[in-house]
C-alpha positions in Angstrom: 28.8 1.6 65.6 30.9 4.8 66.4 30.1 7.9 64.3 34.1 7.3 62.3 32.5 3.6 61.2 29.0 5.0 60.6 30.9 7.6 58.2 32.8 5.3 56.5 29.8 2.7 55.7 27.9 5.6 54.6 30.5 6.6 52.1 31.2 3.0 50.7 26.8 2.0 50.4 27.3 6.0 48.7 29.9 4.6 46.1 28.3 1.3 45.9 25.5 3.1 44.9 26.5 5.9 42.1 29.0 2.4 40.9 25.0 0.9 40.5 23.5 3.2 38.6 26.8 3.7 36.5 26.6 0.4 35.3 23.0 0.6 34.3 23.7 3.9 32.2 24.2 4.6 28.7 27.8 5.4 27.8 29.4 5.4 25.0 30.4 2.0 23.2 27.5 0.4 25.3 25.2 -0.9 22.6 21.8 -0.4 22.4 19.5 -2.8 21.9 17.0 -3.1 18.6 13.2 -1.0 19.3 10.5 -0.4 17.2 8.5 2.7 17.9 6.2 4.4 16.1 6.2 8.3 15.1 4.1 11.5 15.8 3.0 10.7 11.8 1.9 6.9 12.5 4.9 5.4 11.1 6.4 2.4 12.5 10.3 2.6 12.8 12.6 -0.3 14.0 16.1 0.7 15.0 18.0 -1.6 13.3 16.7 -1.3 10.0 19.2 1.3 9.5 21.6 -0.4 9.3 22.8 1.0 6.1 23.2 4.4 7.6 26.6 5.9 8.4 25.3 7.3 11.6 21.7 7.4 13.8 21.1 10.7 15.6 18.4 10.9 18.4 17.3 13.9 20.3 15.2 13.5 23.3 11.9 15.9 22.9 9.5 16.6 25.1 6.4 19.5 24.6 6.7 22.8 26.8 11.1 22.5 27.3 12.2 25.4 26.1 16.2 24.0 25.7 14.2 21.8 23.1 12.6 24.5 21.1 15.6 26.9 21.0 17.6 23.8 19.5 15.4 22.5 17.0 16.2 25.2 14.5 19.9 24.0 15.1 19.2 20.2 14.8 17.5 20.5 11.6 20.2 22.8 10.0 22.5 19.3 11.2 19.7 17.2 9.3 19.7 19.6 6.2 23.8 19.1 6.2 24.4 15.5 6.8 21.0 14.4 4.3 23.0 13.6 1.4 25.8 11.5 3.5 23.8 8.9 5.3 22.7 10.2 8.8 19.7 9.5 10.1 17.8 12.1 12.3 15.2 11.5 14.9 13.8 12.4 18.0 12.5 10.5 21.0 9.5 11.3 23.3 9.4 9.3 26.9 7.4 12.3 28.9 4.5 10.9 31.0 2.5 13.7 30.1 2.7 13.5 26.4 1.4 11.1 23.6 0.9 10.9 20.1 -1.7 13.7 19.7 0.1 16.2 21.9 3.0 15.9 20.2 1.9 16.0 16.9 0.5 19.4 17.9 3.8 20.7 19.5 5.2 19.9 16.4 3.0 21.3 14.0 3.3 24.3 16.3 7.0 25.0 16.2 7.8 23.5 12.6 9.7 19.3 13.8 9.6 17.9 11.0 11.9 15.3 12.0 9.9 11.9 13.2 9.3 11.7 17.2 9.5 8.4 18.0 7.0 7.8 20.9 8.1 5.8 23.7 4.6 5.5 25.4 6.2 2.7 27.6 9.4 4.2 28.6 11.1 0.9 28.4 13.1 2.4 25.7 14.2 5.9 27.5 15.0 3.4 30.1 16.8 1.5 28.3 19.5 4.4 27.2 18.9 6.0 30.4 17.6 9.0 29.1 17.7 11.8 32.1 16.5 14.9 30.4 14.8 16.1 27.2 17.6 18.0 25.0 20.0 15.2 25.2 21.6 13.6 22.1 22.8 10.4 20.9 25.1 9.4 18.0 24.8 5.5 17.2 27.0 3.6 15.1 24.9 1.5 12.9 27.9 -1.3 12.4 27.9 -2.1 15.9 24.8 -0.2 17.5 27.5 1.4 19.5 26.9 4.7 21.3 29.6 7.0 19.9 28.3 10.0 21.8 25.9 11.4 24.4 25.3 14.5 25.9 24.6 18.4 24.8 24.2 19.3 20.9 26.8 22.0 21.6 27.6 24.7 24.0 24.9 27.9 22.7 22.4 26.9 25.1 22.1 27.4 29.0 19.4 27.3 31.6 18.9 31.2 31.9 20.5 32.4 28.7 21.7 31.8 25.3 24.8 32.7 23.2 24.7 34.2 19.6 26.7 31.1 18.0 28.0 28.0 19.7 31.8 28.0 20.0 31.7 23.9 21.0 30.1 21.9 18.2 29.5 18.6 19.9 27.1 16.8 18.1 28.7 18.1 14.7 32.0 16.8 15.5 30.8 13.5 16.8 29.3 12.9 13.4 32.0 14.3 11.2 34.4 12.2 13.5 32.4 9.1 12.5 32.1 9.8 8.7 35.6 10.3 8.8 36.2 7.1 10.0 37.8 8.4 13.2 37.4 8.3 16.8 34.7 10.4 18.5 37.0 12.9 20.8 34.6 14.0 23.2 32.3 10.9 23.7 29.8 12.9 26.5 28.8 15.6 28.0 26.5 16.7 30.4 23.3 16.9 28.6 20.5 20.3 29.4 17.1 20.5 29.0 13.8 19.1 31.5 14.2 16.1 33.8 12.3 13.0 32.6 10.1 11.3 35.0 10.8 7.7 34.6 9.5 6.4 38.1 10.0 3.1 37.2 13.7 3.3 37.1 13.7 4.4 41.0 11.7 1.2 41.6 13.7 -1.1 39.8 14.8 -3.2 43.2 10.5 -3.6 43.5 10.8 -5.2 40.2 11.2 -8.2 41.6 8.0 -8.6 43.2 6.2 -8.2 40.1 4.3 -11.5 40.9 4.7 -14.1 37.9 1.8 -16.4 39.4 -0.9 -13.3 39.8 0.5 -11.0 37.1 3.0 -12.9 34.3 1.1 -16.1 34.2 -2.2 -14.5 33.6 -1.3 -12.0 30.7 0.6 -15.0 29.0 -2.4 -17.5 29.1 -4.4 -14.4 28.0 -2.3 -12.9 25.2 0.3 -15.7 23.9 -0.8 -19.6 24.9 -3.6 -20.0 22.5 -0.4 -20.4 19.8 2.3 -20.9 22.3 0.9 -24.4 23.0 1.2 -28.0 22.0 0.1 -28.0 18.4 0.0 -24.5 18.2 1.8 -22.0 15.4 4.6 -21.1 18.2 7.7 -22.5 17.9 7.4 -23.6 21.7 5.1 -24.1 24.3 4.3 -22.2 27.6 3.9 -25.4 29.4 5.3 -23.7 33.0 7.4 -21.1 35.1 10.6 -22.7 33.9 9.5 -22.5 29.9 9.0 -18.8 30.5 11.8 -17.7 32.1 14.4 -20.3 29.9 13.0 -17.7 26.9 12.4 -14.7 28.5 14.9 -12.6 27.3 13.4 -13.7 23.6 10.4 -12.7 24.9 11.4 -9.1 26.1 13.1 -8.7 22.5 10.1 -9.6 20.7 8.0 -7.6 22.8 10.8 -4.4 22.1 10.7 -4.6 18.8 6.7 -5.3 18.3 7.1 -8.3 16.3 4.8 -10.3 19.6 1.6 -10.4 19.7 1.1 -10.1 16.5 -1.1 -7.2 15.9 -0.4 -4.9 13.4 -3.2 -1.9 13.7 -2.3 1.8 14.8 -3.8 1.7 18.1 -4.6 5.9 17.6 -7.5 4.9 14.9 -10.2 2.4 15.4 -11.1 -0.1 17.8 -11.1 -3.7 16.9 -12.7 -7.1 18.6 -10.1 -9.1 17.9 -7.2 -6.7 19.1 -4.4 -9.3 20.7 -1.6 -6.3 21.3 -0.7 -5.8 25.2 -1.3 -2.8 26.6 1.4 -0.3 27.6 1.0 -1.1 31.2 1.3 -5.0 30.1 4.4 -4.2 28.2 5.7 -2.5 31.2 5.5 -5.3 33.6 6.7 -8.3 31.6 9.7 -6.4 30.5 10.4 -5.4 34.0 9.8 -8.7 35.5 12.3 -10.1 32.7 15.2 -7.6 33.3 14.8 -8.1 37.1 15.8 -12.0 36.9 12.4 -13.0 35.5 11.8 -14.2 39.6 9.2 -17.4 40.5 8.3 -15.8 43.7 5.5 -17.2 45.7 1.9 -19.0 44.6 0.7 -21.6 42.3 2.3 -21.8 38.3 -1.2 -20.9 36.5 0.6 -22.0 33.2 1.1 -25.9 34.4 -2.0 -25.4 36.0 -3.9 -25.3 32.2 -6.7 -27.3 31.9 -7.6 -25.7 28.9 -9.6 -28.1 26.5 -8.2 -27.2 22.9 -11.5 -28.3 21.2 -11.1 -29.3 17.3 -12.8 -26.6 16.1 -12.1 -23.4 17.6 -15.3 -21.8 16.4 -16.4 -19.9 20.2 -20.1 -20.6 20.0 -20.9 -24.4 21.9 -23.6 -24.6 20.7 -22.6 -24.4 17.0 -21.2 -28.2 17.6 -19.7 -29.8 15.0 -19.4 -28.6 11.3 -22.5 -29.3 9.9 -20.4 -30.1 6.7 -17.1 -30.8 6.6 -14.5 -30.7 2.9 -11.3 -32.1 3.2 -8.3 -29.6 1.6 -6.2 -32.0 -0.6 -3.1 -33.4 0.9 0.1 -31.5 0.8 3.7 -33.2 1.2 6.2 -30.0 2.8 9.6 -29.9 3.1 11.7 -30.0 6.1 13.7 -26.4 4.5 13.5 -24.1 1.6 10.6 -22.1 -0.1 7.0 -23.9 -0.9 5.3 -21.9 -3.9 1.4 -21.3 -3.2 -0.5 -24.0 -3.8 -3.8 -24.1 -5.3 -6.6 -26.5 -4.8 -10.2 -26.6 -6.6 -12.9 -28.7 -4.6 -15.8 -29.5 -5.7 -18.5 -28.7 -3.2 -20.0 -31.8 -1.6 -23.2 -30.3 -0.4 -26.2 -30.8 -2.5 -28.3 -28.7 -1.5 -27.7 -24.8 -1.5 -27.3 -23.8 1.7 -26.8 -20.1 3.7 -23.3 -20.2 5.7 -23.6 -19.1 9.3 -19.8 -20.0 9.6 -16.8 -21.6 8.2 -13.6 -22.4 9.7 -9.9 -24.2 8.4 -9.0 -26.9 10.8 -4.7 -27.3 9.9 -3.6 -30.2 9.3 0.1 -28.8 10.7 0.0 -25.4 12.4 3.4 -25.7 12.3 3.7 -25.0 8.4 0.2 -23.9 6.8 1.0 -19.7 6.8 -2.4 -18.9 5.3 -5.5 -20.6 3.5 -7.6 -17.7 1.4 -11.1 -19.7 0.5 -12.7 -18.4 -2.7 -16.5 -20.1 -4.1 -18.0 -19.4 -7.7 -18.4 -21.2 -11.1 -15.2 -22.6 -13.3 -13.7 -21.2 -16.1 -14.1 -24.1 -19.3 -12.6 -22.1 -22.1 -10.3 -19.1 -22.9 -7.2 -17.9 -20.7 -8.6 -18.2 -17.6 -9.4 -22.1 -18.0 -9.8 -24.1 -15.0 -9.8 -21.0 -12.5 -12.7 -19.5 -11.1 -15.0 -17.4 -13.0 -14.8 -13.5 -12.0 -18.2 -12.8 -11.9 -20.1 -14.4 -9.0 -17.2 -15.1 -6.4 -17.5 -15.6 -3.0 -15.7 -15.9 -0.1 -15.6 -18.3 3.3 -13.4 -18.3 6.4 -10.1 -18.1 5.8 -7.0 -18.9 8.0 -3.9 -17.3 9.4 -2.2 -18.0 12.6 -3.4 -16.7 15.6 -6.9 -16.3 14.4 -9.8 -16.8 16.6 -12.8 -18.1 14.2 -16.1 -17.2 14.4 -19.4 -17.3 12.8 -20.2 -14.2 10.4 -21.9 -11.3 12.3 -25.5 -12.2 13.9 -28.2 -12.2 11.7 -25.7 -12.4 8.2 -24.7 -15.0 6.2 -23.1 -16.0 2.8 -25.0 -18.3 0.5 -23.2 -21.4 -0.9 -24.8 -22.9 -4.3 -24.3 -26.4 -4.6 -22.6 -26.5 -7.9 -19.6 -24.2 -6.7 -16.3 -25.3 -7.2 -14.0 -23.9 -3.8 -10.8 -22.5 -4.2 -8.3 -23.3 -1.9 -5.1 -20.6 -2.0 -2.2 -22.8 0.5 0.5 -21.1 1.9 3.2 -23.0 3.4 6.6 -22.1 5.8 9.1 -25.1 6.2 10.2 -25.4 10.0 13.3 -28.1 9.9 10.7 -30.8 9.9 9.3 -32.7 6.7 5.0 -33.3 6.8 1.8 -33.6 5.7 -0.4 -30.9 5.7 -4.4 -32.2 5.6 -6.3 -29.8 6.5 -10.1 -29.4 6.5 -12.9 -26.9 6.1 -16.1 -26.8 8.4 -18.8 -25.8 7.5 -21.9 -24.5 9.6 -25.6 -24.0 7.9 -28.6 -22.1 8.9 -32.1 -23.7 8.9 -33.3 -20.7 7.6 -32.0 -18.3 5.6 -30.3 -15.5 7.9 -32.1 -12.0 7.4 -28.7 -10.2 5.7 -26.1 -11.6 3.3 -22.4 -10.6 3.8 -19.6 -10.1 1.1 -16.4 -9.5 0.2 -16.0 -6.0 -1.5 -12.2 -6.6 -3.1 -10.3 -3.5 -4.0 -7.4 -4.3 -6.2 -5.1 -2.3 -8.5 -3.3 -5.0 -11.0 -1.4 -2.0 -12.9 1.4 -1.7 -9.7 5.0 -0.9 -10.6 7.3 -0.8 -7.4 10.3 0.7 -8.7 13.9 -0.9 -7.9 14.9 0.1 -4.4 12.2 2.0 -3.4 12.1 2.1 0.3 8.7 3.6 0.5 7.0 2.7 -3.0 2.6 4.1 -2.5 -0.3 3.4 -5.0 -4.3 2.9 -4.7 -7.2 1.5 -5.5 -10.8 3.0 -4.7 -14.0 2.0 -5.0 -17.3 3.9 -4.9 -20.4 2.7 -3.3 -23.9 3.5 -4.9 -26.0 2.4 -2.2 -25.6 2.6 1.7 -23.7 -0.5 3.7 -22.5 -1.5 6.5 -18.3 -2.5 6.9 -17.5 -5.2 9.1 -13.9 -5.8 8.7 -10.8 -5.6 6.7 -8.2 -7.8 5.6 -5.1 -5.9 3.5 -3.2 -8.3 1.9 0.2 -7.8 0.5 3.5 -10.3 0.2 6.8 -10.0 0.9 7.8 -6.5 0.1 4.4 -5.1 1.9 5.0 -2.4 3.9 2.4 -0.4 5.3 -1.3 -0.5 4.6 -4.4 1.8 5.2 -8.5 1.4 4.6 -10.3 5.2 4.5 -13.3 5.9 3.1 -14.3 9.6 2.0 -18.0 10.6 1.8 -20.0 12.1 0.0 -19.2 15.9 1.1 -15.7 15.3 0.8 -14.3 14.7 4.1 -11.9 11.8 5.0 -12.0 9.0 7.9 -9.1 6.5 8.2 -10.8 3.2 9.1 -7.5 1.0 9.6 -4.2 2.2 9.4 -1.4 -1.1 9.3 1.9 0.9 10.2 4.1 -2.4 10.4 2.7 -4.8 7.7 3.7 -7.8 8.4 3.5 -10.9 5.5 3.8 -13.7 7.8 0.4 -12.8 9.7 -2.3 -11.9 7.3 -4.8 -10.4 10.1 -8.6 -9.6 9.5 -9.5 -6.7 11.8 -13.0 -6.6 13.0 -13.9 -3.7 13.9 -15.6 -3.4 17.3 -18.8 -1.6 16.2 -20.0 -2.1 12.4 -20.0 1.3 10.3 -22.7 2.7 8.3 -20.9 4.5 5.1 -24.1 6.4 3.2 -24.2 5.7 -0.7 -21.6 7.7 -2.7 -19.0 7.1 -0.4 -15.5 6.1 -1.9 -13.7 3.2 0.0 -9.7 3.6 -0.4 -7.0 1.1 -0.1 -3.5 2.4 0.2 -0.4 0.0 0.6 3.2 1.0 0.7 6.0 -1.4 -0.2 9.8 -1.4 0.8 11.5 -2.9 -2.6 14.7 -2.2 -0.9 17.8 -4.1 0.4 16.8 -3.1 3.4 14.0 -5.0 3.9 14.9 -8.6 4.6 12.5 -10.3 3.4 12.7 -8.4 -0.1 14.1 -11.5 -3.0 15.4 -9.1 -5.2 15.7 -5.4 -4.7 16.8 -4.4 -8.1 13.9 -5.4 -10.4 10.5 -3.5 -10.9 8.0 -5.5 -9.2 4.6 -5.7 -10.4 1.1 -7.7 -9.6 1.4 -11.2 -9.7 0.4 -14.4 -7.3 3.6 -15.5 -5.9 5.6 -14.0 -2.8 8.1 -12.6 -4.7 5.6 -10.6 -6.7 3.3 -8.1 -5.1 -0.1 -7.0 -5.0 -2.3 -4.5 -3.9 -5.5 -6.4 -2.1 -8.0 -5.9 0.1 -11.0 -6.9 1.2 -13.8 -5.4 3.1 -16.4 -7.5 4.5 -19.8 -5.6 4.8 -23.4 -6.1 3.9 -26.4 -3.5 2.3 -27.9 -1.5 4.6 -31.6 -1.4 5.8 -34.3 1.5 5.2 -34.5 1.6 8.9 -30.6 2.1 9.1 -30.6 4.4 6.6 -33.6 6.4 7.8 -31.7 6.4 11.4 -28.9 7.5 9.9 -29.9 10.4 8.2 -31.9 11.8 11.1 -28.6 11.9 13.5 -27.0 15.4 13.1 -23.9 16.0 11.0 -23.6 12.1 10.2 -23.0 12.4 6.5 -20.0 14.3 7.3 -18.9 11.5 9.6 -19.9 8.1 8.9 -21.9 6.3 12.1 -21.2 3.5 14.0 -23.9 1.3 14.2 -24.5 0.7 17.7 -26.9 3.1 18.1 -29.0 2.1 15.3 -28.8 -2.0 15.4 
C-alpha cells in the first residue's frame, strides 16, 4: 500500500470510527431508557415514575470538580424557580472513586440538597454517555426524549469565571419546554472533570464475556431456583437460547431493580438470604446483553441442570420429610381479575403438643399463590371477633412468599405448637391467564426434645393510619419498648399496595439510634423476611421502631384509588402498617457478655462474639 492509499484508509477507519461512537451517544431526541437508582439519602428513584413532570433535569456531579461546586449555587436557584411548575431536579454520580458515603459528605459539605442519584454500576452514565461531571440533561417526560444536553450556561470556564452568565442554556431549554416550544439550542459542549468509564473503551471485549463460565453461572445462582419449571417465573431458563430470546427483558429488569427481588439498602445491614447481584454482576450481564448476548465457546451450564427440585425445599437432608404435614383448603383461581385474601382456619391435627424446629408451605401453584402468612392460637366463640383467632396467645409458623428459601428456625430455638390450636391460613392469590387449583400444604418438623430457646413474633402495628389523598410520600410509626434484653433475628415489614418504603431501627437505652433494615423500594408483590447475617443483642429498655411510607398517589400504579383517605384494613386496597420481628429472650450469659464489652449499650452487639 502506497503512503496516498495508507492516508486515505486511515481517514475513512477515522470517520468510521467518530460515525461509531456517534451513534452510541446521547443526543437530543434519543430516548433514554427507564433506571432506578437510589440517592445520597437512601431513596430509591425510578425514572419513569415521573412521568407527570413537565420536565426532568439531571446534572452530572462528582466530589472534588470544582465546575460542579461553582454551579450548584446556580442549579438550585433553577430548582427554587421552576418548583411550583413541574420540573424535576437531580443529580447523577458515575465517578469510580465515589459512593454513597463520600457523597453524602461532599454534599453536606457544600449545601446539595438536590438528590444524587448514585450510579455505582455506570451502566446508566453509559447509557447517556455521560463524558464529564458538570454536564446537564433536560428530558421530556411524554416521550423520555432528550431535549437538551450540554453546559448550564456560559459563566463558567476551566481557568475563570464571569460575574453573570450572558447564555442561559439550561434555563431556556426548560422555559422552551414549558412553553410548549422547540428547544433552540439542543447541545452544547458540556465543562467540568472527565468520567472514567473504562468499560465504554472495551465495549468491542464485550463480546467475550463468556456466557458458559460467567452468564450461566450467575443465572443458575441468582435467578433458576424461580425461573424453572414450576417455579414463580413466568418462564424457564432451560438453555443458552431461552436466555438470550429474553435478554433484553432481562437487562430492563435488571436497570430498573425490579430482578432479583431484593428490596434491602445494601449501605445498612448484612442479611443471609441477600439474592441482589452485585455491581460487578450487574455489570457483566448487561454488557454481555448489549454486546449481542453472544454463545461463544464451552458447554450450556443451564441445559446441563441436573438439579433435583426436592418437594420440600427445607436445606437441611437430614430434616427428611415433614414430620407432620396439614393440608391448606382447596382454592379454585381465576384465569384474570383480582382474588380477595382468603382465609382459612385449620384445626391442628397433631395431638400431642409439640416444639417446631421448622415449618414450611409447599404451593400447590407457584404460579398464583403471592403469599401464605400462618398464624396459631385459640378461637374467638363470642363477641365481635367471633370465629377469628384470639389476640392473646398467637403464634406464628413459616410463611411463604416467592423466592423464599425455607429453613428451620435458628439452631437451638423453636416455637411450641399446643395441640388444641386452630391455624390460620392468610392466602394471597395473582391470576396469570390460566384458571387452577391451588392445594397447598404445610410441613411440619418436631424436635424430640424441647429446643433450649423459644422464638417469637414481636408484631409492631399502628391501626390509627390515615394516608391522605394523593400523598406521594405519606410516613407514620409504631414502636415498641422492650423490658428485658433479646436477641432479633429477622424482619418482615409488611404493607399492600400503596407501600412505599419501610425501615426497622431500634434506639437504646442512652438515646442513640441504629437503623437495622432500611426497605428503599417496597415492593407488594414480594413480601421478603430479611435474616440478618449475625443475630443482635438489643439490652432491655430499648425501643424497636417500624416506619413505612406510602405513595397514595396517581403515580403509583398499583395505587386503586388515589383520591380517598386510606386507612388500616385487611384487603390490598387498604393499607397497614405491620411488622414483625422474629427474636428470642436473651441468656444471663449473653447479657453478662454483653455488658462487659466496652461502649456496647451505646451500640447494640452482634452476637457472634458471644454465641
Amino acid at each position: 500500500m502506497n503512503r496516498t492509499s495508507f492516508l486515505i484508509a486511515s481517514a475513512i477507519a477515522f470517520l468510521l470510527s467518530v460515525a461509531s461512537s456517534a451513534a452510541l451517544a446521547i443526543a437530543p431526541q434519543d430516548r433514554v431508557e427507564n433506571f432506578r437508582l437510589m440517592d445520597n439519602r437512601g431513596d430509591s428513584h425510578e425514572l419513569y415514575y415521573y412521568d407527570d413532570m413537565k420536565a426532568v433535569v439531571v446534572m452530572v456531579q462528582g466530589n472534588g470538580c470544582p465546575i460542579v461546586r461553582n454551579a450548584m449555587p446556580r442549579f438550585k436557584e433553577l430548582r427554587d424557580l421552576y418548583a411550583d411548575q413541574g420540573v424535576q431536579f437531580f443529580m447523577l454520580n458515575s465517578n469510580l472513586q465515589d459512593n454513597r458515603q463520600t457523597v453524602s459528605a461532599e454534599a453536606d459539605e457544600f449545601g446539595y440538597d438536590i438528590p444524587v442519584l448514585i450510579d455505582d454500576t455506570q451502566i446508566i452514565g453509559e447509557s447517556l454517555d455521560v463524558v464529564r461531571t458538570g454536564e446537564v440533561f433536560v428530558l421530556d417526560p411524554k416521550t423520555w426524549s432528550v431535549t437538551y444536553a450540554g453546559a448550564m450556561d456560559d459563566r463558567l470556564t476551566y481557568e475563570n469565571q464571569k460575574q453573570e452568565a450572558t447564555e442561559h442554556y439550561l434555563k431556556d431549554a426548560i422555559d422552551s419546554m414549558l412553553a410548549g416550544s422547540a428547544v433552540e439550542v439542543a447541545s452544547t459542549e458540556p465543562l467540568g472533570c472527565l468520567i472514567n468509564f473504562p468499560e465504554k473503551q472495551n465495549r468491542a471485549q464485550h463480546a467475550n464475556i463468556s456466557y458458559s463460565e460467567d452468564i450461566a453461572p450467575m443465572l443458575a445462582d441468582n435467578c433458576v431456583a424461580c425461573h424453572r419449571e414450576g417455579g414463580i417465573g413466568p418462564w424457564a431458563m432451560t438453555d443458552y437460547n431461552m436466555v438470550r430470546g429474553f435478554s433484553l427483558m432481562i437487562r430492563e429488569v435488571v436497570r430498573t431493580q425490579r430482578m432479583p427481588p431484593w428490596h434491602a439498602d445494601p449501605a445498612v445491614g448484612h442479611f443471609s438470604n441477600d439474592r441482589s447481584l452485585s455491581a460487578e454482576q450487574t455489570q457483566t450481564l448487561v454488557h454481555w446483553i448489549e454486546a449481542g448476548a453472544p454463545r461463544g465457546e464451552g458447554p450450556d451450564p443451564l441445559a446441563e441442570m441436573d438439579h433435583q427440585w426436592t418437594t420440600w425445599a427445607v436445606h437441611e437432608p437430614e430434616l427428611g420429610e415433614p414430620d407432620y404435614i396439614i393440608d391448606i383448603p382447596a382454592a379454585e383461581i381465576p384465569a384474570t381479575g383480582v382474588v380477595d385474601y382468603m382465609y382459612h382456619f385449620v384445626e391442628n391435627n397433631i395431638e400431642e403438643d409439640v416444639w417446631v424446629k421448622a415449618a414450611e408451605i409447599l404451593p400447590g401453584d407457584r404460579a398464583v399463590l403471592h403469599h401464605v402468612i400462618t398464624t396459631y392460637g385459640q378461637m374467638e366463640t363470642e363477641g365481635p371477633r367471633k370465629g377469628r383467632l384470639k389476640r392473646e396467645g398467637q403464634g406464628g409458623l413459616r410463611g411463604y412468599v416467592p423466592g423464599m428459601v425455607s429453613q428451620h428456625f435458628p439452631e437451638d430455638t423453636g416455637v411450641f405448637l399446643p395441640a388444641d390450636a386452630t391455624i390460620e391460613f392468610q392466602m394471597h392469590y395473582t391470576t396469570n391467564g390460566k384458571a387452577t387449583v391451588d392445594e397447598s400444604k404445610l410441613g411440619i418438623w418436631v424436635y424430640d426434645q424441647p429446643p433450649e430457646h423459644q422464638v417469637f413474633s414481636l408484631i409492631l402495628a399502628n391501626g390509627r393510619i390515615k394516608i391522605p389523598p394523593y400523598a406521594k410520600n405519606h410516613k407514620e410509626t409504631a414502636e415498641r419498648v422492650m423490658p428485658k434484653p433479646a436477641i432479633i433475628y429477622n424482619m418482615l415489614p409488611h404493607a399492600h399496595f400503596r407501600g412505599k418504603a419501610s425501615q426497622f431501627s431500634v434506639v437504646y437505652p442512652d438515646g442513640t439510634e441504629e437503623v437495622l433494615l432500611h426497605v428503599p423500594n417496597y415492593d407488594f408483590n414480594w413480601q421478603t423476611t430479611y435474616e440478618l447475617a449475625e443475630p443482635k443483642y438489643i439490652p432491655a429498655g430499648t425501643k424497636i421502631v417500624h416506619t413505612t411510607w406510602w405513595d397514595n398517589s396517581a403515580q403509583n400504579p398499583a395505587n386503586p384509588d388515589p383520591s380517598i383517605e386510606v386507612t388500616w384494613g385487611e384487603q390490598s386496597w387498604e393499607e397497614m402498617l405491620f411488622g414483625a420481628v422474629l427474636m428470642r429472650m436473651a441468656t444471663e450469659e449473653e447479657v453478662a457478655a454483653h455488658e462487659a464489652a466496652p461502649d456496647s449499650e451505646a451500640t447494640g452487639q452482634d452476637l457472634a462474639s458471644t454465641d
